[in-house]
C-alpha positions as CSV (number, residue, x, y, z in Angstrom):
1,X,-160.2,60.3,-30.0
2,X,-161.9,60.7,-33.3
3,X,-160.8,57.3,-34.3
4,X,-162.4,56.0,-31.1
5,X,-166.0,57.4,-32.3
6,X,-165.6,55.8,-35.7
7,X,-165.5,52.4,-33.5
8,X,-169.1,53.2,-32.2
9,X,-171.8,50.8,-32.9
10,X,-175.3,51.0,-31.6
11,X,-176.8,47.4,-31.0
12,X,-180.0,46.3,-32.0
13,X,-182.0,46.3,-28.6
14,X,-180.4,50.1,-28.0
15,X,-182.2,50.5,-31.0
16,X,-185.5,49.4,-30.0
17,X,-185.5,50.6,-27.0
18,X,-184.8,54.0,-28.5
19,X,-188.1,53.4,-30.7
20,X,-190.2,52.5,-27.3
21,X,-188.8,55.3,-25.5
22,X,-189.6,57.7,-28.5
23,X,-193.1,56.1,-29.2
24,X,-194.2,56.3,-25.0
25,X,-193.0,60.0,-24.6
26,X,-189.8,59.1,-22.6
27,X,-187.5,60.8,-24.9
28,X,-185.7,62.7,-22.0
29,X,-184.8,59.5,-20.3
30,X,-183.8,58.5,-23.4
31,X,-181.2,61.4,-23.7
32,X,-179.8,60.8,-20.2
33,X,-179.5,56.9,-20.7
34,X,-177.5,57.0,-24.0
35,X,-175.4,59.8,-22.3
36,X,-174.8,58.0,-19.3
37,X,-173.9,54.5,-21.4
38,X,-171.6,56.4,-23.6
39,X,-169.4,58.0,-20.7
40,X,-169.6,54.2,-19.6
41,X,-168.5,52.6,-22.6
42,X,-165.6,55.8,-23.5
43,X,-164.3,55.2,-20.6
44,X,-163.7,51.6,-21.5
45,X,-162.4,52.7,-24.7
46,X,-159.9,55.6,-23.7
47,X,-158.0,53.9,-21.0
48,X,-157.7,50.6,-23.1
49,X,-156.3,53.0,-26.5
50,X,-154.2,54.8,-23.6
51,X,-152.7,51.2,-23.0
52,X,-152.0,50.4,-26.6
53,X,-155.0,48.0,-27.0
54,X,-155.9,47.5,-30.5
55,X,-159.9,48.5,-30.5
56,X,-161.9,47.2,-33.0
57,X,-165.5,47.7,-32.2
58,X,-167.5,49.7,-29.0
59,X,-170.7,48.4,-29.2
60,X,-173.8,50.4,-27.0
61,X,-175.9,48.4,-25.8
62,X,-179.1,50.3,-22.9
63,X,-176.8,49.1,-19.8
64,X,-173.2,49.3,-21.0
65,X,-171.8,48.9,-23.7
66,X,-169.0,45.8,-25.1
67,X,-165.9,47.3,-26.6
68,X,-164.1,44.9,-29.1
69,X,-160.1,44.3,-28.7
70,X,-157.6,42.6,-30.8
71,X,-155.8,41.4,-27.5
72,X,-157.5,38.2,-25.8
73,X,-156.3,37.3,-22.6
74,X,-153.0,38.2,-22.7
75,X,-152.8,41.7,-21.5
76,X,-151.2,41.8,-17.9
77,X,-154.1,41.5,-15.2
78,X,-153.3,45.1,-14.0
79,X,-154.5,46.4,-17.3
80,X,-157.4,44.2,-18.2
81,X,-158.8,45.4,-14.6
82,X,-157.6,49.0,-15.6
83,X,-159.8,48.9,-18.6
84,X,-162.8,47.3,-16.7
85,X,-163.2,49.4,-13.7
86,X,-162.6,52.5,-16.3
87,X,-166.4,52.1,-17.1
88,X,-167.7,51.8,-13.4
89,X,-165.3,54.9,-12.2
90,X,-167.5,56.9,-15.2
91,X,-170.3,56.6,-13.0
92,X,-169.5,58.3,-9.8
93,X,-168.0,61.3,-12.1
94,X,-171.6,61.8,-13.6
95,X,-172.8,62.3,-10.1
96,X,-170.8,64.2,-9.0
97,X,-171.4,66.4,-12.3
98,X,-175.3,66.5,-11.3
99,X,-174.8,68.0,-7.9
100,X,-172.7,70.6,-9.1
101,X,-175.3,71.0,-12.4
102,X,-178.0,70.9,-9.4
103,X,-176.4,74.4,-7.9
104,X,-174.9,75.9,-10.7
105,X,-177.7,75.3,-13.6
106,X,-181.5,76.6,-13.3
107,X,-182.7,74.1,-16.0
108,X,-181.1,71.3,-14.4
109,X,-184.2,70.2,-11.5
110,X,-183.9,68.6,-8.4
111,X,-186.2,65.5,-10.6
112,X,-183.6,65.3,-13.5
113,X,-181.1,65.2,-10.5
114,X,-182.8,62.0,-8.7
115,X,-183.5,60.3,-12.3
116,X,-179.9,61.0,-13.7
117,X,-178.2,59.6,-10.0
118,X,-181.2,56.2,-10.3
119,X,-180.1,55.8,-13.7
120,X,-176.2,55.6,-12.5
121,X,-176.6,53.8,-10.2
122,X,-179.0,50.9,-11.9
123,X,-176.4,50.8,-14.8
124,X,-173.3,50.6,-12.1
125,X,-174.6,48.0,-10.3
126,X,-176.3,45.8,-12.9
127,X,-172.9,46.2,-14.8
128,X,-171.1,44.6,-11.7
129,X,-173.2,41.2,-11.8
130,X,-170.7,38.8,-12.8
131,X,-172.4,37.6,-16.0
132,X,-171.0,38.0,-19.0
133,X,-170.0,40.4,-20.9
134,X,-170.9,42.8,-18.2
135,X,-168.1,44.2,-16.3
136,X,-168.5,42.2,-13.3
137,X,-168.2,38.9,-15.4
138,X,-164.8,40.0,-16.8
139,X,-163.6,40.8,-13.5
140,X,-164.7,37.5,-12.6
141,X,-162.9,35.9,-15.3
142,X,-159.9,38.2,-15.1
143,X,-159.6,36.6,-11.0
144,X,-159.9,33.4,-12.5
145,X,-157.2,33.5,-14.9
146,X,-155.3,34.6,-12.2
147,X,-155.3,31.1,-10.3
148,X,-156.1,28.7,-12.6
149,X,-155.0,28.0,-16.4
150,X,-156.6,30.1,-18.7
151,X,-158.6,27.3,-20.2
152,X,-160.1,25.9,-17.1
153,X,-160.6,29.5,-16.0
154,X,-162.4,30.2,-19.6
155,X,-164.8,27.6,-18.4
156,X,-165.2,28.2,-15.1
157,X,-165.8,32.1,-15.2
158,X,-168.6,31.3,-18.4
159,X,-170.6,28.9,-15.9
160,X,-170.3,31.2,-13.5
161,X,-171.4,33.6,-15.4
162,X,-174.7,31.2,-16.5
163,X,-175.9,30.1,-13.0
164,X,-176.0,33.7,-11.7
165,X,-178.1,34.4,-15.0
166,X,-180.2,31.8,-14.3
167,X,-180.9,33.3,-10.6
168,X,-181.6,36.5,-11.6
169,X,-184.2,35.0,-14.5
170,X,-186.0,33.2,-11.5
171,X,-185.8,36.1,-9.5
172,X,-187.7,37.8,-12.6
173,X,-190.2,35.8,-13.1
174,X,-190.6,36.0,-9.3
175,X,-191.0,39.5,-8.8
176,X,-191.3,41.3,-12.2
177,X,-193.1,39.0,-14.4
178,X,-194.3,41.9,-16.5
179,X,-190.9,43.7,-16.9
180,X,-190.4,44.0,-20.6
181,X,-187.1,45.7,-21.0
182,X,-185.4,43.6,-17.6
183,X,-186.6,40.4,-20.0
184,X,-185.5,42.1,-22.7
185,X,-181.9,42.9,-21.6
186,X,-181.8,38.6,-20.1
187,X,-182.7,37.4,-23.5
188,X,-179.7,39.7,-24.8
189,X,-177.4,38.2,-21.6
190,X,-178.8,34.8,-22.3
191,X,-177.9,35.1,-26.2
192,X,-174.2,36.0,-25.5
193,X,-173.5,33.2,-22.7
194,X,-174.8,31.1,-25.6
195,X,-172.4,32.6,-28.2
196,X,-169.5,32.4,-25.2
197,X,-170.2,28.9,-24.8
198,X,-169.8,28.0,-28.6
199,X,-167.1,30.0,-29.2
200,X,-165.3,29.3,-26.3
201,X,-162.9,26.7,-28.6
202,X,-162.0,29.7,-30.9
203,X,-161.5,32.1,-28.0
204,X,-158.9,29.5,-27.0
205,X,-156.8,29.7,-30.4
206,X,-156.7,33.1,-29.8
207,X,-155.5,33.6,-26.8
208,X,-152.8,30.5,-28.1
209,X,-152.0,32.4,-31.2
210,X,-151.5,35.6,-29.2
211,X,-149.1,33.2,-27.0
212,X,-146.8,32.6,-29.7
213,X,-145.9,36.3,-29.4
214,X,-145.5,36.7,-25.4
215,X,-142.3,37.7,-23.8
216,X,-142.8,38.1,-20.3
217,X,-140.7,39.4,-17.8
218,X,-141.3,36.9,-15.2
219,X,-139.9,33.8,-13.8
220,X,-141.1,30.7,-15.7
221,X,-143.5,28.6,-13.5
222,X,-142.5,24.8,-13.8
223,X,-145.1,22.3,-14.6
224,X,-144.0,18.2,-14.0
225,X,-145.7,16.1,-16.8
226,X,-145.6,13.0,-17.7
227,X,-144.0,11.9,-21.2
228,X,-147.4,10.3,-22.3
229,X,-149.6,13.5,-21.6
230,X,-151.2,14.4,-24.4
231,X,-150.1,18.2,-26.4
232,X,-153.6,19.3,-26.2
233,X,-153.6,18.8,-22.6
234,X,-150.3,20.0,-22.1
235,X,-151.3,23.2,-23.6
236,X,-154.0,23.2,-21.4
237,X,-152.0,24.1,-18.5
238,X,-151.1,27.6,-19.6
239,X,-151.6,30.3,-17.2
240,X,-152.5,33.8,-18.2
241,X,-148.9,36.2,-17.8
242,X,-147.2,33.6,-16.6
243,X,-144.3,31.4,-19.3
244,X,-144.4,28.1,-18.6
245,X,-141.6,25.1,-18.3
246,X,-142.6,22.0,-18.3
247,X,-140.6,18.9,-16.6
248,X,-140.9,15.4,-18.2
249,X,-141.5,13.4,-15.1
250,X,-139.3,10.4,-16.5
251,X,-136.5,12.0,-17.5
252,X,-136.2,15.2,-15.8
253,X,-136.0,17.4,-19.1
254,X,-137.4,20.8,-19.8
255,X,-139.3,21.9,-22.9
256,X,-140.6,25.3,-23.2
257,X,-143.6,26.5,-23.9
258,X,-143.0,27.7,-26.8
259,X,-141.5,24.8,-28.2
260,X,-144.9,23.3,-27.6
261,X,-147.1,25.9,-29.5
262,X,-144.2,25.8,-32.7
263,X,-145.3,21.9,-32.5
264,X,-149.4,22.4,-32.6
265,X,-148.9,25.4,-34.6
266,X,-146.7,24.6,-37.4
267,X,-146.2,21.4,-37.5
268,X,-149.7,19.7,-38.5
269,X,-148.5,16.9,-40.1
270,X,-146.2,14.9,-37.3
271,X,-149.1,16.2,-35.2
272,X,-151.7,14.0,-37.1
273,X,-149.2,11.3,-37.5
274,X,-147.2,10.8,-34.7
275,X,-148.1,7.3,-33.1
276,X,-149.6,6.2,-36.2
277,X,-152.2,8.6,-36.5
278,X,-152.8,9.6,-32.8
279,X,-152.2,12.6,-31.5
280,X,-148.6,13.6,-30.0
281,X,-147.6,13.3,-26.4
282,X,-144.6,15.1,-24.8
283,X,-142.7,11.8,-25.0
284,X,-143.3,12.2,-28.6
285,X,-141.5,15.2,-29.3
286,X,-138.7,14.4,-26.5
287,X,-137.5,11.0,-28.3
288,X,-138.2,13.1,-32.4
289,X,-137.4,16.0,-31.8
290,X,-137.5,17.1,-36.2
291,X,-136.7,20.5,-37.1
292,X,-139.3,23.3,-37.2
């Protein structure tokens, strides 16, 4: 546990809002808020350290929080959901705490009560937009990867996760124009869909690199490609917890997955030169075949 609180981070716009909070008089609100995101965020933390996930970073942040793994997206989907709705679940355990503080403490008033439960509940259900990085965005992504490749899940969970942004900026502009801290928490969202967007290429090595290392325990699922399919699109076709075989349409052999990675991975050079300088196909590496 103590290793879990050296992880903790407090972001920037946590930071000024502290300072506004502080400078207006709201310095109660400010204790329940930071309280109520830091159950959140633990409870992030705790159930992912129970599952053995490396945790590098918790980050607070004045509706959640982002917690910081070495894994990338290839935990089993019962866990990555685990570690989601972990946060969430927080939240109905802080209200029921306040009822019972509500008959058991005099200090404790029936208008901390009603602030502490509207506080929960903004955080709980702003967290479950699905935008991302809020909770409700991974969840997204996490029933993405479920049915599609991961890379074409990558993508489509991060435009998801964009055109509900954009809804809820018109929606601001509509309604609360004037809202300083709503705008200030969709300038954060719109910053890291940005990042997500640019870094999506690198979140992709990852979750190869990670590949290299998967044993599952499941059946293979059987892909048919053609010999002249590119590796990079062969890759492509990777689903998250699932091995894959793939089937040369031509000649009805297998190669396995993980022959394919050992190729893009390791062996740069045939890579680059296969095909005089083009890049290699599955045909390729059917008909060469050098050792790795």
């Amino acid at each position: 546990m103590i290793d879990l609180f050296r992880t903790i981070r407090i972001h920037p716009v946590f930071w000024l809002v502290i300072g506004l909070a502080i400078a207006t008089g709201y310095f109660r609100e400010l204790i329940m808020l930071f309280c109520i995101v830091f159950c959140h965020e633990m409870g992030h933390a705790i159930a992912a350290q129970k599952l053995g996930w490396r945790i590098k970073k918790i980050e607070l942040l004045p509706f959640g929080g982002v917690a910081e793994t070495e894994e990338y997206g290839n935990r089993p989907h019962r866990e990555e959901v685990i570690v989601i709705l972990a946060g969430p679940l927080q939240h109905v355990f802080l209200i029921g705490l306040s009822f019972l503080a509500l008959s058991l403490f005099p200090f404790w008033s029936q208008g901390d009560h009603e602030l502490f439960i509207y506080h929960n509940l903004t955080i709980l259900l702003f967290n479950l937009l699905p935008v991302l990085p809020l909770d409700g965005g991974r969840l997204a992504q996490v029933a993405y990867t479920s049915i599609r490749p991961f890379r074409e899940a990558q993508q489509i969970s991060l435009l998801t996760s964009i055109a509900v942004l954009v809804i809820v900026m018109t929606l601001t502009a509509m309604y609360f124009p004037l809202h300083l801290q709503w705008w200030m928490i969709i300038f954060f969202l719109a910053i890291a869909n940005f990042l997500e967007w640019k870094q999506q290429p690198y979140g992709y090595q990852r979750f190869l690199l990670e590949r290299k290392r998967f044993e599952p325990d499941v059946e293979a699922k059987v892909q048919s490609v053609p010999a002249n399919l590119k590796l990079s699109a062969a890759i492509k076709q990777l689903y998250k917890g699932k091995p894959t075989l793939y089937q040369v349409i031509e000649s009805g052999q297998f190669i396995k997955e993980k022959d394919l990675l050992r190729y893009w991975f390791y062996d740069d050079h045939f890579h680059q030169t296969a095909r005089g300088g083009q890049e290699l196909h599955i045909g390729d590496i059917i008909d060469n075949r050098p050792v790795l």
